[in-house]
C-alpha positions in Angstrom: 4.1 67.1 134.9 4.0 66.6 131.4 2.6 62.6 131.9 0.0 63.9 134.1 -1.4 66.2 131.2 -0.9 63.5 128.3 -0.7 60.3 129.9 -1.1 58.7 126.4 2.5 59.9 125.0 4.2 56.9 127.1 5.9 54.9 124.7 4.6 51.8 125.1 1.2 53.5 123.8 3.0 54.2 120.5 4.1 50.7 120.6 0.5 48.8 120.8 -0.3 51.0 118.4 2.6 50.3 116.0 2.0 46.1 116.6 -1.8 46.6 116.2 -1.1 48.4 112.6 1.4 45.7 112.0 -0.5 42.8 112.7 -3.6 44.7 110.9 -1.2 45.3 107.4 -0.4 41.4 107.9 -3.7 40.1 107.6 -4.4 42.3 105.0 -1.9 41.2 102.6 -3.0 37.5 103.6 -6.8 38.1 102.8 -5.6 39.1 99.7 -3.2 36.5 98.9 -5.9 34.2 99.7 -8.5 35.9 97.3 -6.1 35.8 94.6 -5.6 32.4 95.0 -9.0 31.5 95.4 -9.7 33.7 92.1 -7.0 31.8 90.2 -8.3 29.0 90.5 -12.1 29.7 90.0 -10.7 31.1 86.1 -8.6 27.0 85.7 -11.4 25.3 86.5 -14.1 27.5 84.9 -10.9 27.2 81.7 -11.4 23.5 82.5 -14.9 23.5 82.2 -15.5 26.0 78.9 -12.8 23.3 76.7 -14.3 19.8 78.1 -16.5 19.9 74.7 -19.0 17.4 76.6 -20.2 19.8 79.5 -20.6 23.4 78.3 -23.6 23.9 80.6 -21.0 23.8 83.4 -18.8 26.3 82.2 -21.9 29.1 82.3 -22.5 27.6 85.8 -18.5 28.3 86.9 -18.5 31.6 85.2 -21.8 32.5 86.9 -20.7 31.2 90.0 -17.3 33.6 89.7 -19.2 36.2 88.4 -21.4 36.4 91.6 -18.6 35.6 94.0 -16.5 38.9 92.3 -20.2 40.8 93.4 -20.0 39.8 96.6 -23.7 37.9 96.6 -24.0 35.4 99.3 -23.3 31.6 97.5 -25.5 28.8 98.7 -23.6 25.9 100.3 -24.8 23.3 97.9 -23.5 25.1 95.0 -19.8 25.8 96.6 -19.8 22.6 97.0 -21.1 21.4 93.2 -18.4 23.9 91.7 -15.6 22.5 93.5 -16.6 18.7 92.4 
């Protein structure tokens, strides 16, 4: 009787629910590991850059570059790919 009134209290709908949240919390903490990373090493090379005495004008252009990526503003593909060289 009680299943035909809440046929969503079946345990196996508490279960998806519970792996859905899991696998949810998972990526989560990946995305951010990733970020961190990602942020890590954006400050070492824009470190790199600001005490190479010869190329200070790169050093604004790696702290610009991490200041917009922290924003969130969309980063043209050429420029990923000049930062990274």
């Amino acid at each position: 009787f009680a299943l035909k009134l809440f046929p969503n209290m079946l345990p196996s709908t508490f279960q998806d629910n519970l792996k859905k949240e899991e696998t949810m919390k998972k990526e989560l903490q990946m995305r951010l590991a990733v970020a961190g990373f990602l942020q890590d090493t954006l400050k070492e090379m824009a470190d790199r850059k600001t005490n190479s005495s010869t190329d200070k004008s790169g050093a604004k252009e790696v702290i610009e570059f991490i200041e917009k990526a922290r924003v969130g503003e969309d980063l043209p593909n050429d420029k990923v790919i000049r930062i990274a060289q």
